[in-house]
Phi, psi and omega in degrees: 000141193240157207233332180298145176276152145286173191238281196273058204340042177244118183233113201286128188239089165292093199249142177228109182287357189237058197252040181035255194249002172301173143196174173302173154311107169330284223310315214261323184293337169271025167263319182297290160325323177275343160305296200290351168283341175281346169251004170077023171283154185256201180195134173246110175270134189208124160264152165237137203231109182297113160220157191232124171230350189300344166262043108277165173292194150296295175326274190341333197246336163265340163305329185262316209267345173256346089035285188268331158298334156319315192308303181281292184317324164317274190292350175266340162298345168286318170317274203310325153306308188311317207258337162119358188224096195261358157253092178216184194283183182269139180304165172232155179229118189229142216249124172221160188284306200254140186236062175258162207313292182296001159273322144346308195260333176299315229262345165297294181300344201237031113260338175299322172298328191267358161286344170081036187258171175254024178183145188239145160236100188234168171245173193252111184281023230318087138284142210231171171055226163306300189303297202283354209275315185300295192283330183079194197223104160320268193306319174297336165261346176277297203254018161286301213247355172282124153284025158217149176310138204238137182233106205258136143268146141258140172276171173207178175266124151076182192295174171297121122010100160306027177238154205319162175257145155247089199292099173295143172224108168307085178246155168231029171061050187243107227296322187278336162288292196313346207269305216287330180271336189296318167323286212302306176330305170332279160009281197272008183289289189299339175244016190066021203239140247244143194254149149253138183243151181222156172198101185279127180248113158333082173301149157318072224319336173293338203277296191315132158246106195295144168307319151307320169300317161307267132025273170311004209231014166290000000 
């Protein structure tokens, strides 16, 4: 749960409507709505849309190019509806030539400045393997170059699972970690859902015991 006020009550949500059978998580989009109604944030739905037009005319490249953002506004308002979240701004499509990962996140950030919002919201498919090798990690190359807070979904397939949700909650006991889980415990109370706490603690290098060192000492 995040505490900062926004100034310009714009929060950029980089959605993708053709993601076959993913989608979020319920559990987490209805964290997300209910964040922006308590901070009176709007959700900016924004596609990024690969086209090559340059082997058309001038007609031709404004005809196809109003064309296929109808084409995406459509389908990202049926999306939207489907996942349950119909008050956010009119979507945006923002149009790029080239669809290698790091222009995509160039053409997101330099609109989120220029809308003035104070946060993207994306999601994470964590793909492995061949797929990621091919495709790269959007959100993962998103949050190397982005300079505003990233608000991460995760997906699944098909509808929720009737088993418990889990939650990691990061903490380091801190007046301001304790402020952040009394939230998130409401939360997870009203939804079923079962918390895990992590805590990484740095050790003292005296303290490490090298794997030789170990070893040696049968």
């Amino acid at each position: 749960m995040l505490k900062w006020k926004p100034k310009s009550q714009i929060a950029i949500w980089a959605i993708d409507p053709f993601e076959g059978k993913l989608r979020p998580h319920r559990f987490e989009v209805r964290n997300l709505l209910a964040w922006t109604k308590a901070t009176g944030v709007k959700i900016q739905p924004v596609y990024i849309l690969k086209l090559e037009l340059s082997r058309l005319t001038s007609t031709e490249q404004v005809e196809v190019r109003a064309s296929k953002i109808d084409e995406m506004e459509s389908a990202i308002g049926d999306y939207l509806q489907e996942i349950g979240c119909t008050d956010t701004l009119a979507p945006r499509v923002l149009v790029v030539s080239e669809g290698a990962v790091e222009n995509m996140v160039e053409s997101l950030i330099n609109y989120s400045d220029e809308s003035d919002a104070k946060m993207i919201i994306v999601s994470s498919r964590g793909r492995k393997g061949f797929d990621r090798f091919i495709f790269g990690s959007f959100a993962e190359t998103l949050l190397l170059k982005s300079t505003k807070p990233l608000y991460f979904l995760t997906h699944q397939i098909g509808t929720l699972l009737a088993e418990r949700n889990k939650v990691l909650f990061a903490t380091d006991f801190s007046k301001n970690s304790e402020s952040a889980f009394k939230v998130l415990l409401e939360q997870a109370k009203s939804s079923s859902s079962e918390i895990i706490l992590y805590c990484a603690i740095a050790l003292p290098s005296s303290l490490i015991i090298a794997p030789d060192d170990f070893y040696s000492q049968e």
